[in-house]
C-alpha positions in Angstrom: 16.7 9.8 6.0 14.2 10.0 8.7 15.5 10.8 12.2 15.7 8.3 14.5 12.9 7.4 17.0 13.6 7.6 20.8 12.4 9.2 23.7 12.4 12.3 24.4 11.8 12.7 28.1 8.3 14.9 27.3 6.3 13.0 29.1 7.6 11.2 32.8 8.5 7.1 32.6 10.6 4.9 33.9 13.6 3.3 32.8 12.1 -0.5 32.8 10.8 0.0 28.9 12.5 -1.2 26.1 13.9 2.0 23.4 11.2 1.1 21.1 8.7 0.6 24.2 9.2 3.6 25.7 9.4 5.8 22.4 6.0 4.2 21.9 4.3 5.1 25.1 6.0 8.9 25.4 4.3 9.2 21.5 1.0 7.9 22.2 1.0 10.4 25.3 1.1 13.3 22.8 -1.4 12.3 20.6 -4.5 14.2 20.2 -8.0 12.8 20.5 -10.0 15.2 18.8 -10.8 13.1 15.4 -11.6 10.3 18.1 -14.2 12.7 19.9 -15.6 13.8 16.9 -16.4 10.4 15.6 -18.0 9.5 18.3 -20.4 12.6 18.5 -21.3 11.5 14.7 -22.2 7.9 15.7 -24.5 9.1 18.3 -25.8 11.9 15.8 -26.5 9.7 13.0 -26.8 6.3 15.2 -29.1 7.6 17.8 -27.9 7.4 21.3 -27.8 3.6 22.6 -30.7 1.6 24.5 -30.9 3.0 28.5 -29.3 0.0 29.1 -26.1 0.9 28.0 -24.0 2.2 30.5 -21.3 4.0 27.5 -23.3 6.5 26.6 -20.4 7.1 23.7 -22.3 4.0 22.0 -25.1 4.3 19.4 -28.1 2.4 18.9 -26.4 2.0 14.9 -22.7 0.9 14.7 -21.3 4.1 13.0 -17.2 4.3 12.7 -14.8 2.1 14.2 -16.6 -0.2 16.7 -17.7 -3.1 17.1 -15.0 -4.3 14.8 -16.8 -6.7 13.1 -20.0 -4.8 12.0 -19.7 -2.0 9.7 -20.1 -1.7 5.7 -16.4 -2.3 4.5 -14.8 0.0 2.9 -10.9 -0.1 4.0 -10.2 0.6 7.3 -14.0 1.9 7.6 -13.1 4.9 6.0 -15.8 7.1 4.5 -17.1 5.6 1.1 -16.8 8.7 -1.4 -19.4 8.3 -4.2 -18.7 11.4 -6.0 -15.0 10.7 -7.2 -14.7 14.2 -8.2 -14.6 14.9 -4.6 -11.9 12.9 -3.4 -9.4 15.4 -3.6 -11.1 16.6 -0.5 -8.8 13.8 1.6 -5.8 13.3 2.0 -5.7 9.6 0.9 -8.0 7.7 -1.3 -8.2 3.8 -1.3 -9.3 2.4 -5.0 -9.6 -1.3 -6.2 -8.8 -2.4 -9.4 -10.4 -6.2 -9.3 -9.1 -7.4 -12.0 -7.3 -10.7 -12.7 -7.4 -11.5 -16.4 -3.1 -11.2 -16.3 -3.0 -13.8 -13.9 -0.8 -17.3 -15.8 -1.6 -19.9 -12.9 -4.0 -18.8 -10.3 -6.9 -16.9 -10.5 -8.6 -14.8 -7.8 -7.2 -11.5 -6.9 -10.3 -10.0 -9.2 -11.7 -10.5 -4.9 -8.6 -8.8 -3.7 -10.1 -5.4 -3.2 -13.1 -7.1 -1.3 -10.6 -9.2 1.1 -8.4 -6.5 2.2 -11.3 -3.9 2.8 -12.9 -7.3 4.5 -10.0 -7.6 6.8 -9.3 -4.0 7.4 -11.9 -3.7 9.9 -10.1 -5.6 12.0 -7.6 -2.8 12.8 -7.9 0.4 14.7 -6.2 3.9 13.2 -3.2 4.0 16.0 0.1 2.4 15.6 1.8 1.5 19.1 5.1 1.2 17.2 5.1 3.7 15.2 3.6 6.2 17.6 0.8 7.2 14.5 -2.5 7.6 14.8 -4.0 8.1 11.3 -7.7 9.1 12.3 -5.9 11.9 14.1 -3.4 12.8 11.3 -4.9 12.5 8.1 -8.6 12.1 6.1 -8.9 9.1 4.0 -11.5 8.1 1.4 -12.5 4.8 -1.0 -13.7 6.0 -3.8 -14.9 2.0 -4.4 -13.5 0.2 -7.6 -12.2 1.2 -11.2 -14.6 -1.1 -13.1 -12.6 -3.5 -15.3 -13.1 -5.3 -18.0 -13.1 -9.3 -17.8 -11.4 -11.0 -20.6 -9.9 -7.6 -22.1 -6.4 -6.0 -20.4 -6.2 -3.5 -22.6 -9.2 -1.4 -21.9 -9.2 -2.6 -18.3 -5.2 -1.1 -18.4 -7.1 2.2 -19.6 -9.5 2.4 -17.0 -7.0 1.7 -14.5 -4.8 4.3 -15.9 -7.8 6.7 -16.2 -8.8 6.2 -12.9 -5.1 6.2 -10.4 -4.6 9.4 -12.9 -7.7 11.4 -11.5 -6.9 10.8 -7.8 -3.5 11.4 -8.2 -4.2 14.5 -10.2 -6.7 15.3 -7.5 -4.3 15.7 -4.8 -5.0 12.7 -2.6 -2.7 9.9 -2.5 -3.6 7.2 -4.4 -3.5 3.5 -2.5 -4.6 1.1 -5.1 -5.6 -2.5 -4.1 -5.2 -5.3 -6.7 -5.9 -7.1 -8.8 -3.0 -9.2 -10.7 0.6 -7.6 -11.3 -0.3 -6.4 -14.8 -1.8 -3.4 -13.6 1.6 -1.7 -12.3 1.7 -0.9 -16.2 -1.4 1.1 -15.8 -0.8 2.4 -12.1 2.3 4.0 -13.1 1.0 4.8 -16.4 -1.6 7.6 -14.4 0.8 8.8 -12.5 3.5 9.1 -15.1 1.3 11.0 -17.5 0.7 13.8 -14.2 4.5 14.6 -14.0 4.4 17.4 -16.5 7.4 15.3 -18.0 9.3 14.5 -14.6 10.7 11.0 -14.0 8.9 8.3 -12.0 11.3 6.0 -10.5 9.7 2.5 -9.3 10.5 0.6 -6.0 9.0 -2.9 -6.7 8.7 -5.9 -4.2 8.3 -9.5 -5.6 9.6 -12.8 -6.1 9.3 -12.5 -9.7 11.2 -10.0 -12.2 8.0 -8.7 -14.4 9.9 -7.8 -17.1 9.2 -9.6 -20.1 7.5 -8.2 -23.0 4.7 -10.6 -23.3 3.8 -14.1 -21.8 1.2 -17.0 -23.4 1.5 -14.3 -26.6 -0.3 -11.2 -24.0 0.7 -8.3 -21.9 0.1 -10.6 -18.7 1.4 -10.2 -14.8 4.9 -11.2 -15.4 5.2 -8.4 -18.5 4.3 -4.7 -16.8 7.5 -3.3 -16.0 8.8 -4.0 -19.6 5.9 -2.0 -21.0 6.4 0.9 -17.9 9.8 1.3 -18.9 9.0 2.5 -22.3 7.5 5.1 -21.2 10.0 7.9 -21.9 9.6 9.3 -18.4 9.7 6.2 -16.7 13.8 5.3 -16.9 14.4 1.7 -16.2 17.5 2.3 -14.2 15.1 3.6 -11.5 13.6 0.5 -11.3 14.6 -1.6 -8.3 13.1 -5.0 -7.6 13.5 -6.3 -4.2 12.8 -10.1 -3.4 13.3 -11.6 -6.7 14.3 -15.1 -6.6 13.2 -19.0 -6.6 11.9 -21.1 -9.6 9.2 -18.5 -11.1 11.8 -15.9 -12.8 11.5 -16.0 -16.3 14.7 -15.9 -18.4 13.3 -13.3 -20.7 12.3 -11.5 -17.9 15.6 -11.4 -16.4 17.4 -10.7 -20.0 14.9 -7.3 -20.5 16.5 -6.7 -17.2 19.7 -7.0 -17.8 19.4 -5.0 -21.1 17.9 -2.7 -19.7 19.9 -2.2 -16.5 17.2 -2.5 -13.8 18.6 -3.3 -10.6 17.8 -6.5 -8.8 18.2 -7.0 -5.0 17.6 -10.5 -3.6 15.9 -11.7 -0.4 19.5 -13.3 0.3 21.1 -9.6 -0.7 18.7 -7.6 1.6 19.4 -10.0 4.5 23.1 -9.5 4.6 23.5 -6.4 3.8 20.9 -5.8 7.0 17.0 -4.7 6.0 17.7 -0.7 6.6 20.8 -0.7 4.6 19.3 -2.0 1.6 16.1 0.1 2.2 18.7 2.7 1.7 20.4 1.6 -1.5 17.1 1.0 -3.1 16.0 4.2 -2.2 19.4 6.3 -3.8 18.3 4.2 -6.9 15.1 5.0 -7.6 15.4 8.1 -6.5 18.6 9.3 -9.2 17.5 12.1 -11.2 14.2 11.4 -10.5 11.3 13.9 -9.8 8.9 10.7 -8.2 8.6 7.3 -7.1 5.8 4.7 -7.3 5.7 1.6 -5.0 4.5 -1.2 -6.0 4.2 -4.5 -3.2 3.5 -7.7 -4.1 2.6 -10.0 -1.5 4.0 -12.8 -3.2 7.8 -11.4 -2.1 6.7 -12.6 1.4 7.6 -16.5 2.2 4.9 -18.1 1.1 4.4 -19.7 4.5 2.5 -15.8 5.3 0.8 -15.4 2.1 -1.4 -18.7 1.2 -3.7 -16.2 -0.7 -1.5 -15.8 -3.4 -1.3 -16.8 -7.3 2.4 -17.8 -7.7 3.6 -18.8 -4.0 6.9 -19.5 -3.8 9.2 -20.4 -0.8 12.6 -18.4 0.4 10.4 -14.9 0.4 11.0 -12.6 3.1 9.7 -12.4 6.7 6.9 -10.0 7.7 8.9 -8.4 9.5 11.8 -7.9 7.5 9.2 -6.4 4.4 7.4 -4.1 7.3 10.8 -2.8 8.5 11.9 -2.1 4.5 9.1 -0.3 4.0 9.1 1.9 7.0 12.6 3.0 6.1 11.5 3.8 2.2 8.0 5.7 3.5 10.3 7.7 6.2 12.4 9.0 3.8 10.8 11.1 1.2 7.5 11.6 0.1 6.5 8.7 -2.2 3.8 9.5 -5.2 1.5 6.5 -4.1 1.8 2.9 -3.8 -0.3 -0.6 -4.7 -0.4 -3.8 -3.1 -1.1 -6.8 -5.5 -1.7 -10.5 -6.5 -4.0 -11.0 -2.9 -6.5 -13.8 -4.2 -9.0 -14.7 -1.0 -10.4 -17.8 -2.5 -6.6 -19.4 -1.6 -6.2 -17.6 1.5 -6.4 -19.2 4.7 -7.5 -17.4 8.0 -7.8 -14.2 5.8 -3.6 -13.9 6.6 -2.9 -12.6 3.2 -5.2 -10.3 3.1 -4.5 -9.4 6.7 -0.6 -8.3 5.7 -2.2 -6.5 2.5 -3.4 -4.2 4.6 -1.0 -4.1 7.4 1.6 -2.9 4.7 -0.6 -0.1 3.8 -1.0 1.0 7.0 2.7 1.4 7.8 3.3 2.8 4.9 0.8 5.9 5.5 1.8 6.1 9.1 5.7 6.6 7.8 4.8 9.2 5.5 2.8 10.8 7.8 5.2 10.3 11.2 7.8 12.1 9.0 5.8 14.6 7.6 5.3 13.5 4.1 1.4 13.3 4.4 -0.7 15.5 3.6 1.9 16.6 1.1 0.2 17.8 -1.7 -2.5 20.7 -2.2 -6.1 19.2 -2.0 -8.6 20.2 -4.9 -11.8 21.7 -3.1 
């Protein structure tokens, strides 16, 4: 497991903070500023220098990088928009969207899910106070844009998907996929399953809902793609480990595949009392037995549905933010994890953007674990 965060007396403060606090402010003493610099010599290169009014002379006349939040051409978190895809082995991250929503059994909408959580994303900065990260300084990230789907036909969207979380993964970046309905885990881990040279992919999956029937309404739909996952002979079903399931949305077929085929469920109820970083660490010895990989797969539905209005199949009795965030930084500390997705965000049912908002806050955390413990850049980078 990652070592534990405290302070380490490098830099001079007093005794008034709180652990975490003072953790914080030691870390953010020691972080470099270079990226930052850099940035800013672009946006007056490319933004010409501001009016002689401006007494900042760090500001351009064109918004280029991270301020003013609110201006900008979204891409996620304003990172650079990567046209060529063949070059996005170049960074160290690259942010796709799969829009897509033709799984979905209730609610439509997360086919918008891409452009709500790059919408939102400009509202954060690259540092972490908490977690003492800041990414701008630590790693590159692209967005490549979005895998272009197929309305009204999974199966050759589920091949473009695949097609597409296969060439960034094979690229060397690490692929952050924003959704799109549930039904594309089949695909996401179908990529990265097919890039193991025939080592096991173990799955840590958060959601109210089991996803593990074979079909729903007679289709492969968003309740069905960790049956179809599973079949895949590298892809062992007693790595899968579903945290959150629960309420009035869990399909007994679902939950029978399960059973058969010996995934293991942890409830909201579970995680609580056993306390959050214990069950991280359970779910992590799971999925990571005899395994070679691990995919991560968020739903946003797993939250309460109090924090995710934006949602296709809200349902009460989820977890808190806090609890998820805290889950999720004990899993990305830990080992280096093969990529992740966040799902089922659907804007048009959002309210205050909130959904989308914790979309994106979970990715964020997640990169600044793996990065905080050394996991990112982990791979080689194609030139």
């Amino acid at each position: 497991m990652a070592k534990e965060r405290k302070y380490r007396g490098k830099v001079p403060l007093h005794d008034n903070y709180g652990p975490e606090a003072k953790y914080a402010v030691e870390a953010e003493a020691l972080l470099p500023t270079t990226k930052h610099e850099e940035e800013i010599a672009r946006g007056l290169e490319l933004g010409l220098p501001g009016a002689a009014s401006i007494k900042d002379k760090r500001i351009p006349t064109f918004s280029r990088g991270e301020l003013p939040h609110f201006a900008g051409i979204n891409t996620f978190a304003k990172a650079p928009y990567i046209e060529d895809v063949r070059k996005c082995g170049q960074y160290d991250v690259a942010i796709l969207g799969a829009p897509f929503d033709g799984g979905t059994t209730y609610r439509a909408g997360t086919r918008f899910g891409p452009q709500g959580i790059r919408k939102i994303s400009a509202l954060y900065g690259s540092y972490s106070f908490e977690l003492g990260v800041d990414l701008r300084e630590s790693i590159s990230i692209c967005d490549v844009g979005d895998v272009f789907t197929i309305p009204g036909n999974i199966e050759k969207t589920f091949d473009q998907v695949s097609k597409g979380v296969s060439h960034v993964y094979a690229s060397g970046a690490f692929p952050v996929v924003l959704g799109g309905d549930h039904s594309l885990g089949f695909a996401t881990v179908r990529g990265i399953a097919e890039n193991l040279n025939g080592g096991k992919l173990g799955i840590i999956h958060f959601d109210r809902h089991v996803d593990t029937q074979e079909t729903d309404l007679d289709e492969r739909m968003h309740t069905t793609p960790w049956f179809h996952a599973t079949n895949m002979p590298n892809v062992p079903a007693k790595n899968l480990v579903q945290i959150g399931i629960g309420g009035w949305q869990a399909p007994r077929p679902g939950v029978k595949a399960g059973r058969e085929r010996q995934t293991t469920i942890m409830t909201v109820t579970d995680c609580v009392e056993m306390g959050i970083e214990n069950a991280a660490k359970h779910a992590l010895e799971v999925a990571w037995n005899g395994v070679d990989a691990v995919w991560l797969s968020f739903d946003v539905d797993c939250l309460d549905a109090a924090f995710v209005p934006g949602t296709g199949w809200p349902e009460p009795g989820g977890f808190l933010p806090r609890e998820v965030l805290k889950f999720l930084q004990v899993i990305a500390d830990s080992k280096p994890i093969a990529g992740m997705e966040i799902v089922e965000c659907s804007p048009p049912y959002d309210a205050a953007e909130i959904t989308a908002l914790i979309s994106t806050r979970v990715i964020m955390d997640v990169l600044a674990c793996q990065v905080r413990s050394g996991h990112l850049p982990n791979r080689k980078k194609k030139p």
